[in-house]
C-alpha positions as CSV (number, residue, x, y, z in Angstrom):
1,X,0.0,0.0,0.0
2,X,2.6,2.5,0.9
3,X,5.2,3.7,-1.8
4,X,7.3,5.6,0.1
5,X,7.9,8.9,2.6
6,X,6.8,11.6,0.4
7,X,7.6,14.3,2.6
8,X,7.9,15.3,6.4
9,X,6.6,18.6,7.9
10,X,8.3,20.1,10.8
11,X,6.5,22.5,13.0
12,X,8.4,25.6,13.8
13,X,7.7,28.3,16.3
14,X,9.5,31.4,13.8
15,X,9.4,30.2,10.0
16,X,12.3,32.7,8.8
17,X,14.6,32.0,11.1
18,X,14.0,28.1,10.9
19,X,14.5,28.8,6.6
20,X,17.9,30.6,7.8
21,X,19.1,27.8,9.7
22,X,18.4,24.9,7.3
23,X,19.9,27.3,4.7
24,X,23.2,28.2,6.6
25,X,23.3,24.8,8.5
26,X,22.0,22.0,6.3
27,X,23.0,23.9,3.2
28,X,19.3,23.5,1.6
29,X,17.9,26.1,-0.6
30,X,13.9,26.9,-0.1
31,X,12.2,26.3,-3.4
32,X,9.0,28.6,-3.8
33,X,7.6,31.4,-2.3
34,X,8.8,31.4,1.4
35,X,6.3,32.2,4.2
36,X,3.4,31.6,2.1
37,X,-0.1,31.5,4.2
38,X,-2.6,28.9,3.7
39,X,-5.3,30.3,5.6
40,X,-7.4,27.0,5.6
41,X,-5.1,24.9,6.8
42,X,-3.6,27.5,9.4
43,X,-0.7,28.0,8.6
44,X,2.4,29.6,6.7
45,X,5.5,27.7,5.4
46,X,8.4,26.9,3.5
47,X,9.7,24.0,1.3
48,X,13.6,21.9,0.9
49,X,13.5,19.8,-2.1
50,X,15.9,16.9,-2.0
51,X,17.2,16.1,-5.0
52,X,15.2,15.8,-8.1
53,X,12.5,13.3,-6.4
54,X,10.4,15.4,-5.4
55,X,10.6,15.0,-2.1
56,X,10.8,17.5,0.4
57,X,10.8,18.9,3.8
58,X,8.1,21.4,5.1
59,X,9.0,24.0,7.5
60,X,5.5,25.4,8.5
61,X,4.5,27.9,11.0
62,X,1.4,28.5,12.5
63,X,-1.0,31.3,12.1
64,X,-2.4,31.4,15.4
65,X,-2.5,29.4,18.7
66,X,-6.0,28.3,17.8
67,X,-5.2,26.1,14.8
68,X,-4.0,23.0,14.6
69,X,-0.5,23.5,14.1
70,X,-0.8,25.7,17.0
71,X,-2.3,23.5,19.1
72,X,0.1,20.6,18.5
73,X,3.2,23.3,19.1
74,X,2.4,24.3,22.1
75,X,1.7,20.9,23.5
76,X,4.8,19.1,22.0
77,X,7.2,22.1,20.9
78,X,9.1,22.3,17.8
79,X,9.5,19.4,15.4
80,X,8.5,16.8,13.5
81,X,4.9,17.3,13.1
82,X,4.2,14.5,10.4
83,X,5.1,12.4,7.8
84,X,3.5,11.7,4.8
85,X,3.5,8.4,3.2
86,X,2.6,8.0,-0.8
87,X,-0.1,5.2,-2.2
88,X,-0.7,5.2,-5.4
89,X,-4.5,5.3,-4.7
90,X,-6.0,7.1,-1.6
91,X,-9.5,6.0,-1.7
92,X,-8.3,2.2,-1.8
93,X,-6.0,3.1,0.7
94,X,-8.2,4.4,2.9
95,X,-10.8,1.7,2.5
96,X,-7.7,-0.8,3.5
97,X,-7.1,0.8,6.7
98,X,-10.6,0.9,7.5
99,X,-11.0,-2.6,6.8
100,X,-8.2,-3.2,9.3
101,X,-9.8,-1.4,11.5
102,X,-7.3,2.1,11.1
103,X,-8.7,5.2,12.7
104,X,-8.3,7.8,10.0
105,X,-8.7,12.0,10.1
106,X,-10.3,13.8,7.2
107,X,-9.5,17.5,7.1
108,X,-9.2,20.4,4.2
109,X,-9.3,17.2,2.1
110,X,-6.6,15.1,3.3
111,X,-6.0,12.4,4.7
112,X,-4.8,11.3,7.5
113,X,-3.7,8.0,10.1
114,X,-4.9,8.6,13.5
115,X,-1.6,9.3,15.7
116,X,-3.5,6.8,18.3
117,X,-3.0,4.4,15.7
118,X,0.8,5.2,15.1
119,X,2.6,5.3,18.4
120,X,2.1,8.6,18.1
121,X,3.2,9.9,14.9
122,X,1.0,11.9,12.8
123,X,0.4,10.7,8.7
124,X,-0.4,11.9,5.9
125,X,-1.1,9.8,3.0
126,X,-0.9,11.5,-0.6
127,X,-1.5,10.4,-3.9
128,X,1.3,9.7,-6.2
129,X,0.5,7.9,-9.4
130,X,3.8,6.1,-11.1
Protein backbone atom coordinates (compact mmCIF):
# COMPACT_ATOMS: atom_id res chain seq x y z
CA UNK A 1 0.00 0.00 0.00
CA UNK A 2 2.58 2.54 0.92
CA UNK A 3 5.18 3.71 -1.77
CA UNK A 4 7.34 5.61 0.10
CA UNK A 5 7.88 8.88 2.57
CA UNK A 6 6.81 11.63 0.37
CA UNK A 7 7.64 14.32 2.64
CA UNK A 8 7.86 15.28 6.38
CA UNK A 9 6.62 18.64 7.86
CA UNK A 10 8.29 20.12 10.85
CA UNK A 11 6.50 22.47 13.00
CA UNK A 12 8.39 25.64 13.81
CA UNK A 13 7.68 28.30 16.29
CA UNK A 14 9.53 31.39 13.77
CA UNK A 15 9.44 30.20 10.04
CA UNK A 16 12.26 32.74 8.78
CA UNK A 17 14.62 31.96 11.11
CA UNK A 18 14.04 28.14 10.94
CA UNK A 19 14.54 28.78 6.59
CA UNK A 20 17.91 30.63 7.79
CA UNK A 21 19.12 27.83 9.71
CA UNK A 22 18.40 24.90 7.34
CA UNK A 23 19.86 27.32 4.72
CA UNK A 24 23.16 28.19 6.59
CA UNK A 25 23.29 24.79 8.51
CA UNK A 26 21.98 22.03 6.30
CA UNK A 27 22.96 23.93 3.17
CA UNK A 28 19.30 23.51 1.65
CA UNK A 29 17.87 26.13 -0.64
CA UNK A 30 13.94 26.87 -0.13
CA UNK A 31 12.20 26.33 -3.38
CA UNK A 32 9.05 28.63 -3.85
CA UNK A 33 7.55 31.37 -2.31
CA UNK A 34 8.80 31.38 1.35
CA UNK A 35 6.33 32.16 4.16
CA UNK A 36 3.39 31.63 2.07
CA UNK A 37 -0.08 31.49 4.23
CA UNK A 38 -2.58 28.87 3.67
CA UNK A 39 -5.29 30.33 5.58
CA UNK A 40 -7.44 26.97 5.56
CA UNK A 41 -5.05 24.91 6.78
CA UNK A 42 -3.60 27.50 9.40
CA UNK A 43 -0.71 27.99 8.57
CA UNK A 44 2.40 29.61 6.72
CA UNK A 45 5.53 27.72 5.36
CA UNK A 46 8.35 26.89 3.48
CA UNK A 47 9.72 24.03 1.27
CA UNK A 48 13.56 21.88 0.94
CA UNK A 49 13.53 19.79 -2.14
CA UNK A 50 15.91 16.92 -1.97
CA UNK A 51 17.23 16.09 -5.01
CA UNK A 52 15.22 15.77 -8.07
CA UNK A 53 12.46 13.28 -6.41
CA UNK A 54 10.42 15.35 -5.43
CA UNK A 55 10.55 14.96 -2.08
CA UNK A 56 10.83 17.46 0.35
CA UNK A 57 10.78 18.93 3.78
CA UNK A 58 8.14 21.36 5.07
CA UNK A 59 9.01 24.01 7.50
CA UNK A 60 5.53 25.42 8.46
CA UNK A 61 4.52 27.85 10.95
CA UNK A 62 1.36 28.46 12.54
CA UNK A 63 -0.98 31.31 12.12
CA UNK A 64 -2.38 31.44 15.40
CA UNK A 65 -2.45 29.35 18.72
CA UNK A 66 -6.03 28.32 17.79
CA UNK A 67 -5.21 26.10 14.80
CA UNK A 68 -4.04 22.97 14.56
CA UNK A 69 -0.48 23.47 14.14
CA UNK A 70 -0.82 25.74 17.01
CA UNK A 71 -2.34 23.53 19.13
CA UNK A 72 0.11 20.62 18.47
CA UNK A 73 3.19 23.31 19.09
CA UNK A 74 2.44 24.29 22.05
CA UNK A 75 1.72 20.94 23.48
CA UNK A 76 4.78 19.12 21.96
CA UNK A 77 7.19 22.15 20.86
CA UNK A 78 9.12 22.31 17.75
CA UNK A 79 9.52 19.37 15.43
CA UNK A 80 8.50 16.83 13.49
CA UNK A 81 4.85 17.32 13.06
CA UNK A 82 4.18 14.46 10.45
CA UNK A 83 5.15 12.38 7.77
CA UNK A 84 3.47 11.66 4.81
CA UNK A 85 3.47 8.35 3.22
CA UNK A 86 2.64 8.00 -0.82
CA UNK A 87 -0.07 5.21 -2.22
CA UNK A 88 -0.74 5.17 -5.40
CA UNK A 89 -4.53 5.31 -4.67
CA UNK A 90 -6.03 7.14 -1.63
CA UNK A 91 -9.54 6.04 -1.69
CA UNK A 92 -8.31 2.24 -1.83
CA UNK A 93 -6.03 3.05 0.69
CA UNK A 94 -8.17 4.43 2.91
CA UNK A 95 -10.79 1.71 2.52
CA UNK A 96 -7.71 -0.82 3.49
CA UNK A 97 -7.06 0.80 6.67
CA UNK A 98 -10.62 0.93 7.53
CA UNK A 99 -10.97 -2.63 6.76
CA UNK A 100 -8.18 -3.25 9.32
CA UNK A 101 -9.76 -1.38 11.46
CA UNK A 102 -7.29 2.13 11.11
CA UNK A 103 -8.68 5.23 12.65
CA UNK A 104 -8.33 7.84 9.95
CA UNK A 105 -8.69 11.96 10.06
CA UNK A 106 -10.30 13.75 7.24
CA UNK A 107 -9.47 17.51 7.13
CA UNK A 108 -9.21 20.37 4.18
CA UNK A 109 -9.33 17.22 2.11
CA UNK A 110 -6.58 15.14 3.26
CA UNK A 111 -6.03 12.41 4.70
CA UNK A 112 -4.75 11.29 7.52
CA UNK A 113 -3.69 7.98 10.08
CA UNK A 114 -4.95 8.64 13.52
CA UNK A 115 -1.57 9.30 15.66
CA UNK A 116 -3.46 6.80 18.32
CA UNK A 117 -3.00 4.44 15.68
CA UNK A 118 0.84 5.18 15.07
CA UNK A 119 2.59 5.26 18.41
CA UNK A 120 2.09 8.60 18.09
CA UNK A 121 3.18 9.86 14.89
CA UNK A 122 0.98 11.87 12.79
CA UNK A 123 0.37 10.67 8.68
CA UNK A 124 -0.44 11.86 5.90
CA UNK A 125 -1.13 9.83 2.96
CA UNK A 126 -0.92 11.54 -0.61
CA UNK A 127 -1.48 10.42 -3.91
CA UNK A 128 1.31 9.66 -6.23
CA UNK A 129 0.47 7.87 -9.39
CA UNK A 130 3.79 6.10 -11.07
Amino acid sequence: MFKWIDHIVVAVQNLEQAVQDYQNRLGLTPTGEVGKAHPHLGLRNAYFYLGTSGRFIELAEPLGPDTPLGRTLQRRGEGIHLVALAVEDLAQAKAELHRRGVRTIEATGMLFIHPSETHGVLIQLVERKG
